[in-house]
C-alpha positions in Angstrom: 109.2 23.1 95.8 111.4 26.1 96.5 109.0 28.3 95.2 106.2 27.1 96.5 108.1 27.5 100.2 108.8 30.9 98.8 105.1 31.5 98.0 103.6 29.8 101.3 106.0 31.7 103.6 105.1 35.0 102.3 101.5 34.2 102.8 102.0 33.5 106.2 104.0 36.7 106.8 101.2 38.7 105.6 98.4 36.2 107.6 100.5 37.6 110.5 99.8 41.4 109.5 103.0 42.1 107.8 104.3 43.9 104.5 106.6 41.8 102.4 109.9 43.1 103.9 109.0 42.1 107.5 107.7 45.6 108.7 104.2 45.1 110.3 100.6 46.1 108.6 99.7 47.7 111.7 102.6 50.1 112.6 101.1 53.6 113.1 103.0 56.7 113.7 102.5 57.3 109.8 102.2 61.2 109.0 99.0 61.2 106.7 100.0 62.7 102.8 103.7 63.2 104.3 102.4 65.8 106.6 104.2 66.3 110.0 101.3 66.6 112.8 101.6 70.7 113.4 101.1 70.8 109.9 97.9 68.3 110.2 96.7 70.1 112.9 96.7 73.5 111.4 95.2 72.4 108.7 92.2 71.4 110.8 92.1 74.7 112.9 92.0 76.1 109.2 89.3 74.1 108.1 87.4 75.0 111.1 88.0 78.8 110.9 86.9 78.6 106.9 83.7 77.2 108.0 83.3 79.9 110.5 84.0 82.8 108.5 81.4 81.2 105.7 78.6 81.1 108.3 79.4 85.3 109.0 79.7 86.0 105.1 76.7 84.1 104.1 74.8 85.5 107.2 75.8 89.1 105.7 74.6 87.7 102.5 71.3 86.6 103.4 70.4 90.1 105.4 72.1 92.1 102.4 70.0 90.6 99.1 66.8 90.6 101.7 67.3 94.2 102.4 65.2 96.5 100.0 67.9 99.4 100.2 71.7 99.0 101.4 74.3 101.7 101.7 76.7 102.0 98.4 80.3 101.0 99.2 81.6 103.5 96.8 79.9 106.2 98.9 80.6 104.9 102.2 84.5 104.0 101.6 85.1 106.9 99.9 87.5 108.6 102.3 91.0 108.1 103.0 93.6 110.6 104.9 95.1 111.9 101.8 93.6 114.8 100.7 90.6 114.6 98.0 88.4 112.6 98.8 86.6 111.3 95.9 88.6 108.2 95.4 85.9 105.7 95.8 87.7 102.4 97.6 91.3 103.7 97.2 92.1 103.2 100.5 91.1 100.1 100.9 92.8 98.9 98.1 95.9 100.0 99.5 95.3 98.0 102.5 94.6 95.0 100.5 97.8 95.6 98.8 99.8 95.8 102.0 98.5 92.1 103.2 98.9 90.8 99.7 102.2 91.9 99.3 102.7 90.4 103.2 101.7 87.3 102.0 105.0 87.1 99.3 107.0 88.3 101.5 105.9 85.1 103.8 106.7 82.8 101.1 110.2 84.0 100.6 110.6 83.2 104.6 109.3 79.8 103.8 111.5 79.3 100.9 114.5 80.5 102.9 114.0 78.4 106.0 113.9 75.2 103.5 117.6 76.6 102.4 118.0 76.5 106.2 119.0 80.0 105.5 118.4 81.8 109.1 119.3 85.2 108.4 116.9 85.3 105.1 114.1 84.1 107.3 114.4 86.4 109.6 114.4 89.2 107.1 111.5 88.1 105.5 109.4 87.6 108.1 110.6 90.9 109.4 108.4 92.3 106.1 105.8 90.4 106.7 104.8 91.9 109.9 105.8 95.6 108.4 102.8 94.4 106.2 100.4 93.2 108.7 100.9 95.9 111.1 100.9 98.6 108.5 96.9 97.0 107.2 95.9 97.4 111.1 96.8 100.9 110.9 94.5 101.5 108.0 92.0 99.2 109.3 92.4 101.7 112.5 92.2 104.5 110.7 88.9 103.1 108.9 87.3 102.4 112.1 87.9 105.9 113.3 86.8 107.8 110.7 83.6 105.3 110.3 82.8 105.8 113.9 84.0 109.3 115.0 83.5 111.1 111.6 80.5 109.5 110.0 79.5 108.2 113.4 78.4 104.7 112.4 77.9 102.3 114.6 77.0 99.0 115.3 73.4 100.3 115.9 73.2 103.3 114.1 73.7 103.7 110.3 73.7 106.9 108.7 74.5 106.2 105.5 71.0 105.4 103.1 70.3 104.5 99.8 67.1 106.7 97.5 64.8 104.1 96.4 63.2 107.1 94.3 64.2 110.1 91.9 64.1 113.2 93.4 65.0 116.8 94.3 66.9 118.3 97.9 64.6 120.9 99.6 67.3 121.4 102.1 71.1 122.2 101.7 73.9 119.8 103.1 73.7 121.6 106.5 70.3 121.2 106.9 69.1 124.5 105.5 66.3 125.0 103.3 67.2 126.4 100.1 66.7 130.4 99.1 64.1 131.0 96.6 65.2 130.6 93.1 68.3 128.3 94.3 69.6 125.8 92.3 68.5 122.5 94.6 70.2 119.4 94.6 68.5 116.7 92.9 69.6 112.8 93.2 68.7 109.3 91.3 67.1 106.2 92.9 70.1 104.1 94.1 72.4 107.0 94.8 74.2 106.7 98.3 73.0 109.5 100.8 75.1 110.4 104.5 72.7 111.3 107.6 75.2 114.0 109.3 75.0 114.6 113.0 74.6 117.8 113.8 77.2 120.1 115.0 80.0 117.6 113.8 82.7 117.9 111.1 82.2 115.2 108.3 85.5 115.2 106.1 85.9 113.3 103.0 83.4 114.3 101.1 80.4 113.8 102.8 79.6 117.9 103.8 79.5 119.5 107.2 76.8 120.1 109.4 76.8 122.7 112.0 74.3 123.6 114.5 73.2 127.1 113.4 70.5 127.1 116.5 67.4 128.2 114.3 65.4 124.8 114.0 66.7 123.7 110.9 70.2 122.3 111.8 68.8 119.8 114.0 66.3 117.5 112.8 64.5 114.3 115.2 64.5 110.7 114.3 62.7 108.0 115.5 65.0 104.4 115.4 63.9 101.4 114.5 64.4 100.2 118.1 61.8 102.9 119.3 65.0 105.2 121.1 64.2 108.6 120.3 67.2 110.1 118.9 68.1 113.6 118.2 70.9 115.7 116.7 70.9 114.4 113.6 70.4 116.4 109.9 68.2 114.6 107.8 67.7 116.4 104.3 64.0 116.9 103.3 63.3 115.6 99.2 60.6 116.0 97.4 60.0 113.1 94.0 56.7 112.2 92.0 55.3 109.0 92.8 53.6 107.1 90.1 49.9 108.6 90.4 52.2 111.7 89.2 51.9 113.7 92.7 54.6 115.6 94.3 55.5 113.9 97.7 57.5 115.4 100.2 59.7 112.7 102.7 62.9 113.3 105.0 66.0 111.0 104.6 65.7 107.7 106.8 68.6 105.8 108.4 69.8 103.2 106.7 69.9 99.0 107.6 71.2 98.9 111.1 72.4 95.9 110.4 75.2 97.1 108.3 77.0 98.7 110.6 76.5 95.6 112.9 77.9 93.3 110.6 80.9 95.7 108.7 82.0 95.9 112.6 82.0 92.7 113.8 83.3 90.8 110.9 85.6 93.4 110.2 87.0 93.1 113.8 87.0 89.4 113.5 89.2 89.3 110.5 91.0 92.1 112.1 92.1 90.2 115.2 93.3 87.3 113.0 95.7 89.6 111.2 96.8 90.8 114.9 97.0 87.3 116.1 99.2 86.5 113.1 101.7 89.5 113.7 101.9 88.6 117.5 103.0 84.7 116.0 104.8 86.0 113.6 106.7 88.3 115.5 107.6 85.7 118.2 108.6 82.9 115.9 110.9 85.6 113.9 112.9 85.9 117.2 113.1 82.3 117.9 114.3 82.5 114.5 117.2 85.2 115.4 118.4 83.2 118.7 118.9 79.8 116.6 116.1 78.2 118.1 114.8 75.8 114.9 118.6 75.2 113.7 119.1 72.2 116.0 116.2 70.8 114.3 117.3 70.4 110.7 113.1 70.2 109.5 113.7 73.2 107.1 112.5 75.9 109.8 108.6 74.1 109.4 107.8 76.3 112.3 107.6 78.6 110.0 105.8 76.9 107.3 103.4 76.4 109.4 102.9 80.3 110.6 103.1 80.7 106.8 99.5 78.5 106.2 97.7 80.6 108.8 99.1 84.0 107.0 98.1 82.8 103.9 94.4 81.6 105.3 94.1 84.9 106.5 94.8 86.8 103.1 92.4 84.7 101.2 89.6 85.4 103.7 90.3 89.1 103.3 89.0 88.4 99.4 86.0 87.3 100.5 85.5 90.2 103.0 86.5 92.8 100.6 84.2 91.1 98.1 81.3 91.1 100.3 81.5 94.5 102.2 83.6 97.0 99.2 82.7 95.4 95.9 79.2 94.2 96.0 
């Protein structure tokens, strides 16, 4: 009978919503996978930002494989501000380098706060941000030369692809060549750079100068209908497939790109300035003894840490997308 008490009286505990040892069924306050609730919360702004970030890629996607021409990343990130120029994607891949090494750097902070070990946090971090701040510089520097040298922007893109074989009839600045000149000839799929007249193109790409006899300066009309001018436009020359010579000036290349490299870019861009700005203020919190009282293993931190890391990983897709593909 003892046991059948036992039995009965545990039955009724749990037909009044409770566990075996007397706590109730219905508690709450549970952290879900042993997660505190900033780190369940971050993980949802995460989730959310990974979803944004898709839609931009794919969007990019979708216009890039629909395109029938699109500017060659190994011509247009060919520059860097060290000298030669013909490095394709070397600077870039030093900026990638910077946030990836940022990102170990961020995991020895995380490490060290779960020693509770407030100076090495501090010192880590302090990295970190050396890392993030030095990839805004070259993202800075990027912009510049994209926009001031090349003068790309998010509506005008001077950098084209041939579609055909071919041969130059005029010289990088616009020029036609002398008579018996050895002309310039160029594959189907090769990049091309529109320079704008009068301006100094580094890296690379040529100069153009405005010599004032007509054939500097070449006209344009955009796709939006805005007459533009100042802009030197090589004239080519191919054999189309009836086997007649055709004649045909450069044409800009898909506005979008520039459109697109800029704003997603920029968006990615203000993440990694975001997370210095965090990262900056936490590591001083960090200095003044703010998290020791709490004894959690400096989670603070761990949490800046997810968002650091997020941001790394997106910068793989991104440099996928815009320098690889």
């Amino acid at each position: 009978m003892a046991s059948t008490d036992t039995v009965i009286e545990k039955d009724a505990s749990h037909d009044h919503g409770h566990h075996d040892d007397g706590r109730p069924l219905w508690d709450g306050a549970k952290s879900p996978f042993g997660a505190s609730y900033g780190k369940l919360m971050m993980w949802y702004f995460l989730l959310s930002d990974a979803f944004t970030f898709a839609g931009f890629l794919i969007a990019y996607g979708s216009i890039r494989f629909s395109s029938p021409t699109w500017p060659v990343p190994d011509f247009v990130f060919q520059t860097h501000p060290f000298g030669d120029s013909h490095l394709p994607l070397i600077f870039v891949t030093i900026m990638s380098f910077l946030l990836i090494i940022s990102s170990v750097t961020m995991v020895r902070a995380v490490q060290e706060g779960h020693r509770e070990n407030k100076r090495g946090v501090v010192f880590w971090m302090f990295l970190t941000i050396l890392g993030g701040a030095g990839f805004l510089g070259c993202q800075a520097w990027e912009w510049t030369n994209l926009i001031g040298t090349e003068h790309m922007t998010v509506t005008t893109n001077p950098f084209g692809t041939h579609t055909v074989d071919g041969v130059y009839l005029d010289d990088e600045h616009g020029e036609p060549y002398a008579a018996g000149a050895e002309r310039e000839t160029f594959k189907a799929g090769e990049g091309f750079l529109i320079h704008k007249a009068g301006g100094h193109h580094g890296g690379g790409h040529g100069e153009a100068d405005d010599h004032g006899d007509g054939h500097a300066v070449a006209t344009d009309h955009h796709d939006d209908g805005h007459h533009d001018s100042g802009w030197i436009q090589r004239r080519f020359e191919y054999t189309d497939e009836s086997g007649a010579t055709v004649q045909a000036k450069q044409e800009f290349g898909p506005k979008a790109f520039g459109a697109l490299f800029f704003f997603i870019t920029g968006f990615h861009g203000f993440h990694v300035f975001s997370g210095v700005a965090f990262l900056l203020i936490i590591m001083l919190n960090v200095a003044g003894g703010v998290y020791v009282a709490r004894r959690n293993g400096y989670e603070m931190v761990e949490k800046i840490g997810l968002y650091w890391h997020f941001v790394d990983l997106v910068w793989v897709f991104v440099f996928l997308v815009f320098y690889l593909l």
